[in-house]
C-alpha positions in Angstrom: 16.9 -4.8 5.2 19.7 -2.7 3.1 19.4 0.9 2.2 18.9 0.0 -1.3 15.8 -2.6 -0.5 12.2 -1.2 -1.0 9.4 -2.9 1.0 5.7 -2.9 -0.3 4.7 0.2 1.1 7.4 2.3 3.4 10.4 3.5 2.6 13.7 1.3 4.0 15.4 3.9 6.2 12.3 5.1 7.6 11.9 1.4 8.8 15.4 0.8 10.1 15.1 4.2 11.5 11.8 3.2 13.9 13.3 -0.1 14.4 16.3 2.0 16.5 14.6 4.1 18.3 11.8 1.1 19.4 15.1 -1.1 20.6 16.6 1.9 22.8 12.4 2.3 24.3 11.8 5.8 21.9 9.0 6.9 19.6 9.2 6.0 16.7 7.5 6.6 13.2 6.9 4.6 10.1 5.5 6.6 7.0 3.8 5.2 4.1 5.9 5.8 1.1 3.7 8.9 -0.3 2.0 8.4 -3.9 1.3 5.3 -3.4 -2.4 4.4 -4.6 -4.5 2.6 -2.7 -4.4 -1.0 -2.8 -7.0 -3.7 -3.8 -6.0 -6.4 -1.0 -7.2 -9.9 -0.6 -10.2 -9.5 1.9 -11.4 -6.2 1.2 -15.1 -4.8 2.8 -18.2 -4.7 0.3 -20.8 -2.2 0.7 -23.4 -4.5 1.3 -21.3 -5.7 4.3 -21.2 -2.9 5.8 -24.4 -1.9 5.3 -25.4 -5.0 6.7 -23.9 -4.4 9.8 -25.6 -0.7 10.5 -29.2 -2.6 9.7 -28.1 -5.3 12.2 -27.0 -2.3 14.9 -30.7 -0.8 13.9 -32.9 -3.5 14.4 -30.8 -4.4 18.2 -31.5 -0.8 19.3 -34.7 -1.4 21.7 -33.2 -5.0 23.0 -30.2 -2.9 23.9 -31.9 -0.4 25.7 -34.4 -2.5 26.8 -31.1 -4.1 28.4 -28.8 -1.5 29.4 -31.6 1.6 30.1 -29.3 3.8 32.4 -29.8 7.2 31.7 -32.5 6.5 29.0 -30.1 5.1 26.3 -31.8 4.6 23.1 -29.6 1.7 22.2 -27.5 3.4 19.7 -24.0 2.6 19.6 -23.4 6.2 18.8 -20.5 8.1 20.4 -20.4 12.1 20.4 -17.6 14.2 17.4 -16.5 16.8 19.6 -14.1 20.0 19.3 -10.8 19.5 21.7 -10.6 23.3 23.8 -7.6 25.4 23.3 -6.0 22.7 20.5 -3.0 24.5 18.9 -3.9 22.3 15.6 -6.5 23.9 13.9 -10.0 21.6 13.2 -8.9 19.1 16.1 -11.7 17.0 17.0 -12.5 13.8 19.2 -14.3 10.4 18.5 -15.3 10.0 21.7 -15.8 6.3 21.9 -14.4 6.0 25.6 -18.0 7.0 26.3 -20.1 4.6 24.4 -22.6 2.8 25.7 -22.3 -0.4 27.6 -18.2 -1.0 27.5 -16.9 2.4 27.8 -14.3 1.6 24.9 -14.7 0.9 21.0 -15.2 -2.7 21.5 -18.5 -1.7 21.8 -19.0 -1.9 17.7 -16.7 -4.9 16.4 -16.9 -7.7 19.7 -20.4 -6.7 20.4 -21.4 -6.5 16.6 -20.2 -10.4 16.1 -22.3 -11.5 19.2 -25.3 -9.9 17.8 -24.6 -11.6 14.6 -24.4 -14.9 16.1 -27.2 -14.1 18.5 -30.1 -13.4 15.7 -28.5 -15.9 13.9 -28.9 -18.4 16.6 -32.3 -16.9 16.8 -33.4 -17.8 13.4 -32.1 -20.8 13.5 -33.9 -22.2 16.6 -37.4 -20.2 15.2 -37.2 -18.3 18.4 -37.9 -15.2 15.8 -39.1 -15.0 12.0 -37.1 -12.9 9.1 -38.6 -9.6 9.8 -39.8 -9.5 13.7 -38.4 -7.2 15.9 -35.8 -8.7 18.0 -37.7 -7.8 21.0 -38.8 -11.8 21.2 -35.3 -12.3 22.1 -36.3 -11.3 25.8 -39.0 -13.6 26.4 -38.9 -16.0 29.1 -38.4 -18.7 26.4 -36.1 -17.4 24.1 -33.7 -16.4 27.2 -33.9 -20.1 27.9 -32.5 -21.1 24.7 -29.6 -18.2 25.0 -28.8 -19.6 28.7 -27.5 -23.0 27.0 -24.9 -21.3 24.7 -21.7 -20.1 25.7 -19.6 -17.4 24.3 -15.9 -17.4 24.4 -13.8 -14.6 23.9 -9.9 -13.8 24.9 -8.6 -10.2 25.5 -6.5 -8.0 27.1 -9.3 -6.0 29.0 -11.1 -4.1 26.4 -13.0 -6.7 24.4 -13.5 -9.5 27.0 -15.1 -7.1 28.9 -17.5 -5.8 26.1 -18.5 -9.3 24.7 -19.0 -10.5 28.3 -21.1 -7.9 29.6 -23.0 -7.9 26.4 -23.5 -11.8 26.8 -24.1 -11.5 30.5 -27.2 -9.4 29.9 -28.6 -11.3 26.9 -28.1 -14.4 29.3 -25.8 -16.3 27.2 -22.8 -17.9 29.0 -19.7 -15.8 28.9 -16.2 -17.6 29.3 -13.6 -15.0 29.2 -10.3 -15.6 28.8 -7.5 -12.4 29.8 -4.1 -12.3 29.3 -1.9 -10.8 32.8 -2.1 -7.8 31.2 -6.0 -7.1 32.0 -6.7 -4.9 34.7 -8.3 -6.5 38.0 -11.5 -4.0 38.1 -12.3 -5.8 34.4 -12.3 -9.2 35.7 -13.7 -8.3 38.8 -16.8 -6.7 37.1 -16.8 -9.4 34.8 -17.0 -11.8 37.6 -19.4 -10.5 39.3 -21.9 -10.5 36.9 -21.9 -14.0 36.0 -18.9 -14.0 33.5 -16.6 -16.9 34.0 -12.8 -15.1 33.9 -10.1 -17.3 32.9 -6.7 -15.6 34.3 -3.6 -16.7 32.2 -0.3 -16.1 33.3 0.8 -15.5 29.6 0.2 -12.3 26.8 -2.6 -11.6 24.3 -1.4 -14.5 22.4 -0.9 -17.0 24.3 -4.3 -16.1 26.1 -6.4 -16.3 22.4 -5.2 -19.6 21.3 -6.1 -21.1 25.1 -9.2 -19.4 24.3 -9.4 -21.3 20.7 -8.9 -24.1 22.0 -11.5 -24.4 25.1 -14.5 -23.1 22.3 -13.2 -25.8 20.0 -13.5 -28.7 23.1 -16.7 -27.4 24.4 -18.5 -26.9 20.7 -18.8 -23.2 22.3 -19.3 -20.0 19.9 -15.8 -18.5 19.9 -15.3 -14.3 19.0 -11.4 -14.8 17.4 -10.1 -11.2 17.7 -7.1 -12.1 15.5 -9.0 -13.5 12.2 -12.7 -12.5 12.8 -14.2 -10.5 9.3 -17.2 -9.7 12.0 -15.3 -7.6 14.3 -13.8 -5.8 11.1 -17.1 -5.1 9.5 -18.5 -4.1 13.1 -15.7 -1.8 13.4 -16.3 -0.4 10.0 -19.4 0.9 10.3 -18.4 3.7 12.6 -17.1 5.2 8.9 -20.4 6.1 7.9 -21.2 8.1 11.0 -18.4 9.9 11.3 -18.6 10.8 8.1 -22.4 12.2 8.6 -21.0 14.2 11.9 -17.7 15.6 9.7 -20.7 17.0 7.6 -22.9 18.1 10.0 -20.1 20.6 10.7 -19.5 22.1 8.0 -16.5 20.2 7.3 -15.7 18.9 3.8 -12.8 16.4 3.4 -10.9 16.8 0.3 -7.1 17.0 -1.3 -7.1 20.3 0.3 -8.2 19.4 3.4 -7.3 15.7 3.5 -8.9 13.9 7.4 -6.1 12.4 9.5 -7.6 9.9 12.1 -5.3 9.0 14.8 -6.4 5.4 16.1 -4.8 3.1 18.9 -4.1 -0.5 17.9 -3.5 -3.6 19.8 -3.9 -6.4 17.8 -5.8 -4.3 14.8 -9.0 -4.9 14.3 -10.5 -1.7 15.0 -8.5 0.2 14.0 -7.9 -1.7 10.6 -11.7 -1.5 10.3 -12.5 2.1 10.8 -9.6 2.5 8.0 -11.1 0.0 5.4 -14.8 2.0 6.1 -13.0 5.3 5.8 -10.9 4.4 2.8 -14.5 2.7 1.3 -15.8 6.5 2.0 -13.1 9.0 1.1 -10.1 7.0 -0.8 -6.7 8.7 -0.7 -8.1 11.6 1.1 -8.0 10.1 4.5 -4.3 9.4 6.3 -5.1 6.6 8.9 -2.4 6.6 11.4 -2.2 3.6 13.7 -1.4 4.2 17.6 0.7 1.7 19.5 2.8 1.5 22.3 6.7 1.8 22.2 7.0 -2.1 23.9 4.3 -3.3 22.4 4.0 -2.0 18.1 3.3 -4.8 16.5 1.7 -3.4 13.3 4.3 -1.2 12.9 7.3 -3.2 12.9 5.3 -5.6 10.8 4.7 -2.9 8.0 8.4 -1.9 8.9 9.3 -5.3 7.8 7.9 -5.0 4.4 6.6 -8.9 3.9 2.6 -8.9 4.8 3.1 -10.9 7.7 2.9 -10.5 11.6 6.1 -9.7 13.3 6.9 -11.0 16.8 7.8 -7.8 19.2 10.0 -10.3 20.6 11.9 -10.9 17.8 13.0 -7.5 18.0 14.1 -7.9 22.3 11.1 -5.7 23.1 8.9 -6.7 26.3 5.1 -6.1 25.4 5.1 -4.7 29.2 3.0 -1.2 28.6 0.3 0.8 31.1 -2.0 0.3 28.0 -3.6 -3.0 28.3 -5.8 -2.8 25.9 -2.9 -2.3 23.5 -0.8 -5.2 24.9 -0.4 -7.5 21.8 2.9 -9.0 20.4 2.1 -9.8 16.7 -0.7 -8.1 14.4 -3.6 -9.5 13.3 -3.1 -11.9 10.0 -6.4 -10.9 8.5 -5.9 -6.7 9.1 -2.3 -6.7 7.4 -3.9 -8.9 4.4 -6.9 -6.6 4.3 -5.6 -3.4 4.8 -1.4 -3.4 5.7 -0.7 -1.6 2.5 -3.6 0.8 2.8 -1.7 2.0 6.4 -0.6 5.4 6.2 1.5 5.7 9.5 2.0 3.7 12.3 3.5 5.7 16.0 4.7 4.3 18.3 4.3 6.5 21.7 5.7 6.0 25.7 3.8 5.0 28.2 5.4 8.5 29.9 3.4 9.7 26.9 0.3 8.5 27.2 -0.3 9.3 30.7 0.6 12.8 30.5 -2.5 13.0 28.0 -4.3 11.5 30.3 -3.9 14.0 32.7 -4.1 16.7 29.8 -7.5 15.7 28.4 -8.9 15.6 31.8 -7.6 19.3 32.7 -8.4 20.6 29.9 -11.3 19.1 28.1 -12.9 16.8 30.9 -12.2 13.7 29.2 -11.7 10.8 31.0 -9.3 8.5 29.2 -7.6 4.9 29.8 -3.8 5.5 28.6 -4.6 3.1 25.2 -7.6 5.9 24.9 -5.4 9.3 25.3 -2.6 7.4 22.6 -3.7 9.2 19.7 -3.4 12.8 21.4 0.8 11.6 21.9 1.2 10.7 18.5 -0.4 13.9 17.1 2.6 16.1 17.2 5.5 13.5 16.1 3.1 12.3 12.6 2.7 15.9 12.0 6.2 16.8 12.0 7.8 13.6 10.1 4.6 13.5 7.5 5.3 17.6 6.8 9.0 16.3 5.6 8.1 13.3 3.8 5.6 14.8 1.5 2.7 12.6 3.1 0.8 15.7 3.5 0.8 18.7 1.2 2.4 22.0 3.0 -0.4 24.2 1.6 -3.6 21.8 3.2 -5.1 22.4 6.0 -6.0 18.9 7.9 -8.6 18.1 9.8 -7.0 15.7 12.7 -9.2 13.1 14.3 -8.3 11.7 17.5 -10.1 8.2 18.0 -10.7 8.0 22.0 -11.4 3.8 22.7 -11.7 3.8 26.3 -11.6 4.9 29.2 -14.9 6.3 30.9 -15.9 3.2 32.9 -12.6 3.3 35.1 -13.0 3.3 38.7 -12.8 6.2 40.5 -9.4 4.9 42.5 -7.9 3.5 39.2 -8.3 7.1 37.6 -6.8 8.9 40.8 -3.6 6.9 40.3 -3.6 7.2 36.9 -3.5 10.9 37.4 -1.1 10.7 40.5 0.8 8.0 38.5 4.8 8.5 38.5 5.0 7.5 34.7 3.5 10.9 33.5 
């Protein structure tokens, strides 16, 4: 790309500039160009959809805690706004979906959403209930027999597989997971040892979802595509609506004055491209959405860097896709996200993995947060949007923000895998 060559939505030497620092393993930044309005894309969320989706997350709530009663859950798939202790940005607060129910990460609301979809559909379909009864009849002795027959396949770096499969473990449906070598071992070990059949490929996120594709298409199973699936977008939406109810339960009113800047890791980009098309549905240009990724693995931002629409290959550009942050492992970007929502993008960063784990140490000292390295992301790239958006005029000097840093995972980690994270060399 020249100097003198616009793309659709960033400015050119703000892209050749990321592109640099990404090929020598830096942070890097790619901003929006500001004043751009928002953009009417090709697959954009309805209301009704999303509405659909928190009636369909209501009417699961006592099979879910029926399911999954530790601690007297309520089957919610609610996680806590909280305040981050001693923040020197003012109105810093967490979305602290590392601690929701179930999975411990934000796959908790798109991979589980499209197997509840296809689970009352299924339901309906085989007259195990009628349009109107309470999911409850999905746990008699009959209906689980039905469920038992169907198999669910899913592939993922960690995060997801290991959402969908304990989800479809406990409902009794058969779970086929498929992880790329970047999953961690304690996933696919719990996963086993529920029931879950783990397929282990030697290959990336990828290469891993279109072996996955491909074994759902031979055995006529039900097949959760994290890369093209409107479902897991719409799940992943919904979470707009509540944290917009707990921005207002304190007191906090997002406007031009004080626009909300949500900091949100990415792998592939389907939660984090959902939250944005629910909060852009919600508050329009007065919500930044800043997408997280790794410095070897950014593939939204060098796709939006390229200007054209379409995924981008880390590859292409001689990176590795080797990061601590499995979940975030993922060499091209989702087709359906960039269609949806690429120009509606305000900022992609791209952090270290040096980064990462030092905020995962931070979090825990100081706020008792216990974070996977894709789940403390958002606290790295804080500081370096801050600083580049100031310059570019992305954010107005005289507002005051209120910064949102979306925690996906990380409370279900193993007391050992923790201990080295903390003790880890990278930080």
């Amino acid at each position: 790309m020249s100097d003198d060559q616009t793309s659709a939505a960033g400015r050119p030497r703000d892209s050749l500039a990321a592109i640099a620092s990404l090929v020598r393993g830096e942070a890097a930044v790619w901003l929006r160009e500001p004043g751009l309005g928002l953009a009417v894309d090709a697959a954009p969320l309805t209301i009704e959809e999303v509405e659909d989706a928190r009636a369909r997350f209501i009417r699961f709530e006592p099979v879910l805690s029926t399911l999954f009663p530790s601690g007297g859950w309520d089957g919610q798939i609610r996680s806590e706004l909280i305040a981050y202790p001693g923040s020197g940005a003012p109105n810093l607060l967490v979305k602290c979906d590392h601690a929701l129910p179930m999975a411990g990460s934000v796959k908790a609301r798109g991979g589980v959403y499209e197997l509840l979809c296809h689970v009352e559909e299924l339901a309906l379909r085989r007259r195990l209930i009628s349009p109107g009864q309470s999911l409850e009849a999905l746990l008699t002795p009959e209906s689980l027999a039905v469920l038992e027959a169907r198999r669910i396949v899913v592939a993922s770096t960690g995060n997801l597989g290991f959402a969908v499969g304990l989800v479809a473990r406990a409902l009794g449906l058969q779970a086929e997971i498929h992880m790329s070598h970047d999953a961690k071992t304690w996933k696919k070990d719990r996963l086993k040892s529920i029931g879950a059949t783990v397929i282990e490929h030697a290959c990336d996120y990828t290469g891993a979802v279109a072996r996955a594709r491909s074994s759902a298409e031979a055995e006529d199973a039900y097949f959760i595509d994290d890369e093209n699936s409107r479902r897991l977008f719409v799940g992943y939406a919904a979470a707009a609506a509540e944290l917009a109810g707990q921005l207002s339960a304190r007191g906090l009113t997002v406007g031009p004055d004080s626009p909300l800047i949500v900091y949100l890791p990415c792998g592939v980009g389907g939660a984090p491209g959902g939250v944005t098309a629910g909060l852009k549905q919600i508050y329009g240009q007065d919500v930044l959405a800043v997408f997280v990724e790794p410095v070897a693995s950014p593939c939204v931002l060098v796709a939006l860097a390229a200007g054209q629409g379409v995924p981008v290959s880390v590859y292409d550009l001689g990176l590795d896709n080797d990061t601590i942050a499995d979940g975030l492992a993922v060499p091209s970007a989702s087709p359906l996200v960039l269609q949806a929502i690429g120009r509606n993008i305000d900022a992609a960063v791209a952090v270290t993995d040096q980064a990462m784990v030092q905020w995962v140490r931070r979090a825990w000292a100081e706020a008792g947060l216990r974070l996977e390295p894709s789940g403390a992301s958002g606290f790295a790239a804080l500081a370096l949007f801050i600083e580049r958006a100031r310059v570019a005029g992305l954010i107005n000097p005289t507002a005051t923000p209120i910064h949102v840093v979306w925690a996906t995972g990380g409370s279900l980690l193993p007391e050992p895998e923790f201990s080295a994270l903390l003790a880890s060399d990278a930080a």
